[in-house]
N, C-alpha and C positions, 0 to 999 in steps of 0.2 A: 402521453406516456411513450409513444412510439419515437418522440423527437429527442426526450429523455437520455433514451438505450443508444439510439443512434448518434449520441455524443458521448456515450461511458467509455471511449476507447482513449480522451483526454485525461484519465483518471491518473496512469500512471506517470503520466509526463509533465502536468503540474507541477510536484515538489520539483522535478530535474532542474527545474529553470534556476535555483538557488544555488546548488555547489558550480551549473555552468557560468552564472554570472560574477561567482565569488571568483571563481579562477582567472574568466577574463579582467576584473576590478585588479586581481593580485598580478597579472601582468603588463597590464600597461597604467595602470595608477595606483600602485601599490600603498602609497603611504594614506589618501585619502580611503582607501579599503580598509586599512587596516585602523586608521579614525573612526571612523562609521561604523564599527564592527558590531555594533549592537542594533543598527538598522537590519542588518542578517539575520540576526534571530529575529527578529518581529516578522520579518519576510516568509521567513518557512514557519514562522506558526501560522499567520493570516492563509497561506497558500495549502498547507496541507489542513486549515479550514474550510477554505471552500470544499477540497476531497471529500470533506467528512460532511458539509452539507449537500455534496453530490450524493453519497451514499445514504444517508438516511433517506434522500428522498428515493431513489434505487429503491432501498430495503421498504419503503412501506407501499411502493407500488409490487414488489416482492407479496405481502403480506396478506393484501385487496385481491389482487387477480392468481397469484399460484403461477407464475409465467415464466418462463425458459426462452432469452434472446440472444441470439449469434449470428455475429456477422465475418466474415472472413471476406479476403481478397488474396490474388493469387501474387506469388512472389516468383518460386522458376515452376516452370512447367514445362515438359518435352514427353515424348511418347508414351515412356515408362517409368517418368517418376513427376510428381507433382504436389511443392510444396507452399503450403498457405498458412499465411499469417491474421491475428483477426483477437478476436475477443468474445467471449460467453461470461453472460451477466446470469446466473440461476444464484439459491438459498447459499449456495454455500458462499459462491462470490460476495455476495450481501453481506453477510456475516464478516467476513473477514477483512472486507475493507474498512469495516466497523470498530474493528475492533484493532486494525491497525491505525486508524486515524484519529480515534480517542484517547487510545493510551501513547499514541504517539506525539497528541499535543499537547500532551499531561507532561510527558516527560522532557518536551523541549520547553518549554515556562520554568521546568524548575531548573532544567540545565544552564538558561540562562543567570540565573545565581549562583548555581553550584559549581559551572567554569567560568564565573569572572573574571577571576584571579591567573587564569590559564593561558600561557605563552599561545598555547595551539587554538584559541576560540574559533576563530574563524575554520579552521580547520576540522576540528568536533562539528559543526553545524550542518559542511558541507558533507561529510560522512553522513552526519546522520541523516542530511535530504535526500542524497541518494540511497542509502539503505532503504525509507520509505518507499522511494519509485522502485525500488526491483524487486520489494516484497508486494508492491500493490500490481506490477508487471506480471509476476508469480499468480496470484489470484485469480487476474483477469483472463490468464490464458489461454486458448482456444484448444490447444493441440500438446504433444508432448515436447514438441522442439524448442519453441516458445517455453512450457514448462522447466526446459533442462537449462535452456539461456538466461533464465532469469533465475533461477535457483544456482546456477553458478557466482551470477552478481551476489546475489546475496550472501552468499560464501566469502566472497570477494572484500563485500559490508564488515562481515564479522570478524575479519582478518584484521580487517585495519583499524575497526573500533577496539577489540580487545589488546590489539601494540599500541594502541593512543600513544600511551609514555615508552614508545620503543626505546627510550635510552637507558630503560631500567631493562637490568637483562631478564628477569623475572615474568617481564609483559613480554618481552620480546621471544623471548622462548615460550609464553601461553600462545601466543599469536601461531607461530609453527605449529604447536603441538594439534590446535584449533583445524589448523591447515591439510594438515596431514592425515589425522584421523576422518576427517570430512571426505579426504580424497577417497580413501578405500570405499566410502558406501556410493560416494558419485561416480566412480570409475564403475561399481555394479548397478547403478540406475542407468548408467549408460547403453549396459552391455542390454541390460532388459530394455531401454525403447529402441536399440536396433535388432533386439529380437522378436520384439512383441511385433514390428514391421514386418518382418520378414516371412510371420505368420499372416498380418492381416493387409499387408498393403498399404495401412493409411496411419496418418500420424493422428488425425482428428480425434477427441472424445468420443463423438456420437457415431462413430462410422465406427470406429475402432470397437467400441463396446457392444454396436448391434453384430460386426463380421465375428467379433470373437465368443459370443454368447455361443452363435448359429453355429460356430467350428465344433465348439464344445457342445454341445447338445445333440449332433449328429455326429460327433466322437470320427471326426476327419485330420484331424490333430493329433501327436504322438503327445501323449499325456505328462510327461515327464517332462518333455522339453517346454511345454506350456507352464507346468511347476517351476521349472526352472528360472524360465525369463519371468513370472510373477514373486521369486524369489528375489533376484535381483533390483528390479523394481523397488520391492519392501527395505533393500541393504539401503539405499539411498534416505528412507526415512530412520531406519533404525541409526543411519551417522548424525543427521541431522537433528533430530529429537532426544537424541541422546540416551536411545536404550541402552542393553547389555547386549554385545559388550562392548559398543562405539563409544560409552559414554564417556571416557577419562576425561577427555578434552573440558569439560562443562564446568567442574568447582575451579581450573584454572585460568577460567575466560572470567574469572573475579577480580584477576588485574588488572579489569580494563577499569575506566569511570564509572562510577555506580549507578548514574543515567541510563551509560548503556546495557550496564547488566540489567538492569531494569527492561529497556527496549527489549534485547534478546530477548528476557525471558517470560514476556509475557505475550507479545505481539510476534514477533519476530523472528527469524534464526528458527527457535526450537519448534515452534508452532509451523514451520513446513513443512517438518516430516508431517504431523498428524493430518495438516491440510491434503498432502499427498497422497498420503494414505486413504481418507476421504473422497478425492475427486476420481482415485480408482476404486473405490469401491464396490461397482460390478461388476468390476474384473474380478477382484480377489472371490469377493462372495461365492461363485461359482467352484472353487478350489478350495475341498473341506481343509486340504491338510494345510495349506498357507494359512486359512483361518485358525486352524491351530496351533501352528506356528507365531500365527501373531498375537493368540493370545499366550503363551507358554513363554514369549518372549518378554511380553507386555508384565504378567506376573512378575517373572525373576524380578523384571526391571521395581516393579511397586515398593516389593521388601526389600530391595539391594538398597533402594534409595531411600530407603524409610530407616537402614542401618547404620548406614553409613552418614548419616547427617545425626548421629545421637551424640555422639562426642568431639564436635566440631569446635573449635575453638573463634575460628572468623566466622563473624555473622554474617557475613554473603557467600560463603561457602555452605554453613548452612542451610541455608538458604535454597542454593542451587542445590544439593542433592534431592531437597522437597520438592522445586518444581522436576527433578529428573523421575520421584516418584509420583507424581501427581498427572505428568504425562504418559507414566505404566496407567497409571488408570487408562485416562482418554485411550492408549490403545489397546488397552484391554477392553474395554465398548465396542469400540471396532471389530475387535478378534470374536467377541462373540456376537455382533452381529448387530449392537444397540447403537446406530446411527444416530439419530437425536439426542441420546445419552451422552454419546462423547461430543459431540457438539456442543452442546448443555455445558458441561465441564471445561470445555475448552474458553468458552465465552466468562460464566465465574470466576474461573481459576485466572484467567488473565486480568481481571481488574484486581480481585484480590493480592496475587504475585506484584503486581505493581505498585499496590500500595504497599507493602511488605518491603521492597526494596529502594521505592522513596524512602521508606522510611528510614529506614539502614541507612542510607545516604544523609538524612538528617541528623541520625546519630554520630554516625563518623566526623560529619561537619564543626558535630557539636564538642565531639573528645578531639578535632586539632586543636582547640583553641587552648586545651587542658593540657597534651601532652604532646605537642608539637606532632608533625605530620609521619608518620610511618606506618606502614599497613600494619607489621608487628602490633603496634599500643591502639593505634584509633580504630583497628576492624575486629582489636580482642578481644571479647566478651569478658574473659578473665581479668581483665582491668576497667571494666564498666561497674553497671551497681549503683540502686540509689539515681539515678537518674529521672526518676517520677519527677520530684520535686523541681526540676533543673529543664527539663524538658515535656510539659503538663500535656501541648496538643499531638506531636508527636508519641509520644506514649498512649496516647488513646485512640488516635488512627491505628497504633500501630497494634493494639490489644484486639481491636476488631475486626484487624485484615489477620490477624492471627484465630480467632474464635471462627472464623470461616474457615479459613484453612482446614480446620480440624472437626468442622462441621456443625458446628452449633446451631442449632434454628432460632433466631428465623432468616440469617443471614446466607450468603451467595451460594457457598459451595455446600451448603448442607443439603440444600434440594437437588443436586447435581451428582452429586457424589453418593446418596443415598439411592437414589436412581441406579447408578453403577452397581453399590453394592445387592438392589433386590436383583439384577439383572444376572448379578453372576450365582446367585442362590439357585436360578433356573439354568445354568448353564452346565455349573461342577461343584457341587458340596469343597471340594479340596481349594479349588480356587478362590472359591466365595470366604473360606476360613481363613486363607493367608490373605487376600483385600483385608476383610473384617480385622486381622488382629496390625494389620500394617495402618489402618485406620487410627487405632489407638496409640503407636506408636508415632503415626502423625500429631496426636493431641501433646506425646510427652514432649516431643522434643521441641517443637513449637512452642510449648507454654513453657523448658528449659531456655531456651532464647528471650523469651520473654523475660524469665526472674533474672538471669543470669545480666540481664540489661539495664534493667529499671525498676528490682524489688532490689537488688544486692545479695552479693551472696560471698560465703567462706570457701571458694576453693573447690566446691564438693565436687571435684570431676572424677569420673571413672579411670583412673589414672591407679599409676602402683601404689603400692601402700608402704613407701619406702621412707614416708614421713616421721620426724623424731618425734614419740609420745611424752604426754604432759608438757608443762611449761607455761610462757605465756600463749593466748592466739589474739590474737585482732581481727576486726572484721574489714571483708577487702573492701575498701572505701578509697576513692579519690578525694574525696570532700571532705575530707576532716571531720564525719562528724560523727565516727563510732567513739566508743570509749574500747582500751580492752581490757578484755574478759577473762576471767581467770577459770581451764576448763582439769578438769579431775586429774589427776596424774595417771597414766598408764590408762588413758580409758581408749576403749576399741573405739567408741565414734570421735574422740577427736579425730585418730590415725583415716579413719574416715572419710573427713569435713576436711582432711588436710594433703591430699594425695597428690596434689599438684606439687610436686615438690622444685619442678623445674618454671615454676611461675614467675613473671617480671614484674614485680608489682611494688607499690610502696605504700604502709601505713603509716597512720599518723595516730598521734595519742597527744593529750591535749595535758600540756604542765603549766607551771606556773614560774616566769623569771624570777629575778631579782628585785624587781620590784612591785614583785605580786599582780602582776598580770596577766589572763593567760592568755597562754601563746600556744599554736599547734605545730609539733615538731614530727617532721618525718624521719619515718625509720626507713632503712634502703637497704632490705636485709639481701634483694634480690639485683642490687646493680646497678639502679633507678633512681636519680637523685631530682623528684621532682617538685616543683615550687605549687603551694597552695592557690589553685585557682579552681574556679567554678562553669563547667559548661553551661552554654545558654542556646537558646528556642534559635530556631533557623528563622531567616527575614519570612516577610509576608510571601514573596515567589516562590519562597520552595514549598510553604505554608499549604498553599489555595491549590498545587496541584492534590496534597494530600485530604483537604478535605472534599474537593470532587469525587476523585477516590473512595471514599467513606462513604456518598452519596452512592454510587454504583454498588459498592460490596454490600449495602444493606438492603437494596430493592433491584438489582438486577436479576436475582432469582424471582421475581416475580414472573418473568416470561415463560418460563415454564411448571409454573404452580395450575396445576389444573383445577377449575375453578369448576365446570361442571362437567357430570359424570356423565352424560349422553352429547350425542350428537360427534361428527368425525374434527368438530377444532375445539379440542377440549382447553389448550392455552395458547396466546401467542404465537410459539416456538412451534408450535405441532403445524397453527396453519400457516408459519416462516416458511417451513418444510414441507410441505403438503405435496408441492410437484416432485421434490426427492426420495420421499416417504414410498409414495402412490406407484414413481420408476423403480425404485430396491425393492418394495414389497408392494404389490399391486393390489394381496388382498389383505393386509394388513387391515385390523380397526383399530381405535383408539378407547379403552374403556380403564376404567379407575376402580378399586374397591379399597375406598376409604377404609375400610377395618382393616384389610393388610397393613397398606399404607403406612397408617398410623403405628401398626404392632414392628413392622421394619424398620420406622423410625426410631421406636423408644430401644430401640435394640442396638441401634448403629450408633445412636446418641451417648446410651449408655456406656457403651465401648470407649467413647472418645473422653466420657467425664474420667471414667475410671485411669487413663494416660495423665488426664489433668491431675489428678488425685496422687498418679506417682510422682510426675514432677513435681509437685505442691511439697511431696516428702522430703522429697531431696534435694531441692533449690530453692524451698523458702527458708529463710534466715528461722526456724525454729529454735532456734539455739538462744536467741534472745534473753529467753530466764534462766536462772538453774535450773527449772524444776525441768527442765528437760535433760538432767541428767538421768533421770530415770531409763531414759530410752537406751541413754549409751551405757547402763548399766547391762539393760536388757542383753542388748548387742554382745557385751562384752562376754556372758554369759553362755553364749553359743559356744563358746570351745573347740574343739579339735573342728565343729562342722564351719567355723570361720572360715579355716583353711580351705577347704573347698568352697565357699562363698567368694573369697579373696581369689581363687583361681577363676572361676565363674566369674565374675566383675572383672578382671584383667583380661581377659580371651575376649568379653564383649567392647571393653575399650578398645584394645589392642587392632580388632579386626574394624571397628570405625575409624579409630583416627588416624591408622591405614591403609583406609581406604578401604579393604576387604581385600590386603595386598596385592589388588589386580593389577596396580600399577607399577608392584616390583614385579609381579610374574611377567609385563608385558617388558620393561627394560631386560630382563632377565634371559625369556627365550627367544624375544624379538630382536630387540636391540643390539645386545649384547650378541645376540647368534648373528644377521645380518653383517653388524659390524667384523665376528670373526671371518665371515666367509666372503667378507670384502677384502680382510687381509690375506687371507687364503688365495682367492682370486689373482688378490695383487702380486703375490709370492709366484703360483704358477707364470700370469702375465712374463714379471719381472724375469725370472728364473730360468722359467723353461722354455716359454714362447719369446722371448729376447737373446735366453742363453743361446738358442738352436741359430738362430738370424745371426747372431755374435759369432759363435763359434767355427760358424762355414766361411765369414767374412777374415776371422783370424785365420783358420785352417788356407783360406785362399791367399790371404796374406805371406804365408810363409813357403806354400807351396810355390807361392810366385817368386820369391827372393832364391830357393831353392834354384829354381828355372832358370832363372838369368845369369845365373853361375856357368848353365850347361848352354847356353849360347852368347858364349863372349869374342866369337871371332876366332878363338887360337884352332890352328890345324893339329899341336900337339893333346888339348885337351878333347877335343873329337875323338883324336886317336885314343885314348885311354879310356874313354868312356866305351867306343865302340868296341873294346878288347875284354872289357870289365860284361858287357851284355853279351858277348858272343861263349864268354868264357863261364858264365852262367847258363847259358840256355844250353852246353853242350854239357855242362855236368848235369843239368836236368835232365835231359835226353838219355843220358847213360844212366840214370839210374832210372828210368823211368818205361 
């Protein structure tokens, strides 16, 4: 075991060997590099294999003994300051590298299909190898400097994976934006590890956390300033995880390749805030109000993110508001205190998320082939539909990374996330109610992506209701294979079923030529003049990553399923955690009461079918028969109370699909203010601080021209000048 640990410091420097070798192949044998280029991919999957059979074995000597290994060596040393580099292998390093080298070799197998086609291959590959070493770098860290260095690279990673296609200005402006916002929460993680130093001396974990308990405990510390630098600290994860209100950056980092948002979002990038948050967690513990802070933070973030992905139109946008709320969870575990919970969640939600955005990824693959390449048509939900039949394995990966998502048992995130929720029932009634109802709202708009995908559907978005009533409607199909349908005149739910009025889409209605045979013709009422073709299943490679996938999301929550109610390792994941457990809470026990349990479950469950049951309303094709005119009668019947329903359903669109306008408030007072006061600036600069420099240089200018008049050599002009001053200073004199 001991020989083991004493090589886990090779961990992170594995994958490196790939982007270092792709660079030197691309410079001095370019053209055979760039032949071979599919030997690269085999290379960093094989290599960021062995990692991940490094790490299991790590994690299950982790599992057997409870054990905490660190080694460090020193780098500068001098009287008064002394800084060492090194590596600590404890639960949470186990974990993480776990769960970077699974999903990380999930998603490079399927990348290799899904960038075939791609000028930049080689190029995605060596990103994404290095992305792995400076997130497995991050993990293994010892100290906080080590921590800030490698969570910079990783920054670094996501910059360039999200501009992949920097020549589309759209990536290349998300990559900034990525940039940018990242920076304000690193520039405050910064300012906190030079201040938490300055408090304790050491940059170490273990040194750092026993000097700083001992400050605080004997209250030798100005309390404030200790808030302060652990506030700081928390700005670093709240950029990087993407809470409120760092998060803009996140639904725009869906420019990049759907691999990598994949990567990101389940492994990667957003999972260092939460690891960070994590690896100080007896820091923070000790500071009620940062703990409440992180969870009051954590909240906002659950329902912002759970709002703002309701009327999404890209399915990886989507997508990423779910995981921005899925990570308020995890750090709302945190905030109140359930260590193993957010853990817990962290571990499900990332296999799940990644099958989820494979999947997306096979969808997209599968609508170029239909409506040529543009994120506009292949990532529009609003042009999907009907894709069961067309795409059979992917639509049922992608039903069951969605039925977790939203909790369903007996898969991933139901035991994880129901965990979170009995956690916060003990925490704060107020908080526990906004989880629980943002629960539900995970079910709606999940199971909306869903129909909205691969049941088909008429349009029904929360959108104005500026739609012309009666007439004909069709059902939005790319496939040709609705007929249309003839819906009541003047009825309230067509206006309804039809709100989208700004949709690009084309239907088809099936006639019969000239010589009696039919033919399907499309109608192009919206712009779109497209030729009848059929999406089809993604190759075997992109296939096999999604069904591992579906292996994980349906028994990975077993690791924390407590199987028996006595004794201190009631599952798995308790004695993962045993040495972390035992250091945050020393007298912690572990005990179970199946009748809660159970009664919490059918409760959080119930929440989630009831989300199913709305979106089932309003995203399943019901419309099918007449006899569902009934309903739009019903509807219609409402009267004057429409009108305020009709305002209600536009306020709740309006504030999703933008955004919760935090993203005009921030061009608005930021942008736009920064930018005036740069002009402002410039104006002063230009004006005043140039004018005054200018104006002494023109003034000397002319005083000079003046001067050399009055010494030109003449004796007669001497003479007149000294007649002219003489003749002044004695009229001054006399009246003076």
């Amino acid at each position: 075991m001991e020989d083991t640990y004493q090589y886990a410091w090779i961990i992170p420097f594995i994958p490196l060997s790939v982007p270092m070798l792709i660079g030197v192949g691309l410079l001095l044998f370019p053209t055979a590099t760039k032949n071979l280029r599919r030997m690269w991919s085999f290379s960093s999957i094989f290599l960021l294999s062995i990692v991940m059979l490094f790490s299991v074995n790590i994690s299950i000597q982790q599992i057997n003994n409870s054990s905490i290994y660190q080694y460090v060596w020193a780098w500068t040393v001098n009287n008064d300051f002394s800084l060492e580099f090194g590596y600590l292998i404890d639960p949470l390093t186990s974990i993480m590298s776990i769960l970077i080298t699974t999903v990380g070799i999930m998603v490079l197998i399927y990348s290799d299909n899904y960038m075939s086609h791609d000028q930049g291959y080689l190029r995605f590959f060596a990103y994404m190898s290095f992305s792995n070493t400076s997130m497995l770098g991050l993990v293994t860290s010892s100290n906080l400097i080590q921590v800030y260095i490698f969570w910079e690279l990783v920054g670094m990673c996501s910059y360039l994976l999200i501009g992949f296609w920097f020549t589309r200005l759209v990536a290349a402006n998300a990559c900034q934006k990525a940039f940018v916002t990242n920076r304000v929460g690193d520039f405050g993680l910064l300012l906190g590890i030079l201040g938490l130093y300055w408090i304790t001396g050491s940059f170490e974990f273990r040194d750092l956390f026993e000097i700083f308990n001992n400050l605080i405990y004997n209250n030798e510390v100005h309390f404030f300033f200790v808030t302060l630098c652990a506030f700081l600290l928390f700005a670093g994860a709240v950029a990087k995880s993407a809470q409120f209100p760092l998060h803009v950056w996140l639904p725009d980092a869906m420019e990049g390749p759907t691999p990598i948002s994949a990567l990101i979002h389940a492994a990667t990038m957003v999972a260092a805030g939460i690891f960070l948050v994590a690896r100080l967690f007896p820091l923070f513990i000790v500071i009620p109000y940062i703990m409440n802070l992180i969870s009051l933070i954590s909240i906002i973030t659950v329902l912002l993110g759970a709002t703002l992905a309701l009327a999404q139109k890209d399915i990886k946008r989507g997508l990423a508001y779910s995981t921005m709320s899925q990570l308020g969870y995890m750090m709302l575990a945190l905030g109140m205190g359930s260590y193993r919970a957010a853990l817990f969640h962290l571990i499900t939600h990332a296999y799940s998320k990644a099958l989820l955005f494979l999947g997306s990824g096979s969808i997209i693959h599968s609508m170029e082939t239909v409506v040529g390449y543009s994120p506009d048509k292949s990532q529009n939900m609003v042009l999907m539909g009907g894709l069961t039949k067309h795409v059979p394995i992917t639509k049922t990966s992608f039903l069951l990374g969605t039925l977790s998502l939203c909790g369903i048992p007996p898969l991933a995130c139901f035991w994880s996330k129901d965990e979170i929720l009995n956690d916060s029932w003990l925490y704060s009634p107020i908080f526990a109610i906004i989880a629980c109802s943002t629960a539900g709202l995970t079910a709606f708009y999940m199971f909306r992506i869903y129909l909205l995908t691969f049941e088909g559907h008429l349009n029904a978005h929360f959108q104005n209701y500026s739609g012309k009533r009666g007439g004909l409607f069709y059902s939005l199909s790319l496939w040709g294979k609705e007929s249309p349908k003839i819906i009541q005149k003047n009825s309230s739910l067509f206006t309804l079923l039809t709100m989208n009025n700004n949709a690009r889409a084309s239907f088809f209605f099936k006639k019969t030529d000239g010589n009696g045979r039919k033919i399907t013709q499309p109608i192009t009422h919206f712009g779109i003049n497209n030729t009848l073709s059929y999406p089809q299943e993604s190759d075997n490679t992109m296939l096999f990553p999604l069904l591992v996938l579906v292996l994980f999301t349906l028994f990975v929550g077993a690791i924390g399923i407590p199987f028996n109610q006595e004794g201190p390792d009631l599952d798995i994941l308790s004695k993962w955690l045993t040495s972390s457990i035992n250091l945050l809470h020393p007298n912690s026990t572990n005990s179970v009461d199946w009748y809660e349990f159970v009664t919490n479950a059918v409760f959080s469950v119930s929440i989630a079918y009831f989300g199913i049951f709305i979106a089932f309303l309003l995203y399943k094709p019901v419309y099918s028969s007449l006899k569902n005119l009934n309903l739009m009668n019903s509807f219609a019947k409402l009267g004057p109370k429409r009108i305020l329903w009709d305002k209600i359903i536009n306020a709740i669109y309006g504030w999703s699909y933008h955004r919760g306008y935090i993203d005009v408030f921030y061009s608005t007072s930021l942008t736009k203010g920064i930018r005036g006061l740069a002009e402002l600036t410039n104006f002063f600069d230009r004006r005043i601080i140039d004018g005054i420099t200018n104006g002494v240089g023109v003034t000397n200018f002319f005083l000079g021209e003046g001067i050399k008049y009055i010494g030109g050599g003449r004796i007669s002009s001497y003479l007149f000048f000294y007649i002219c001053y003489v003749s002044v200073f004695l009229v001054i004199i006399h009246y003076y």
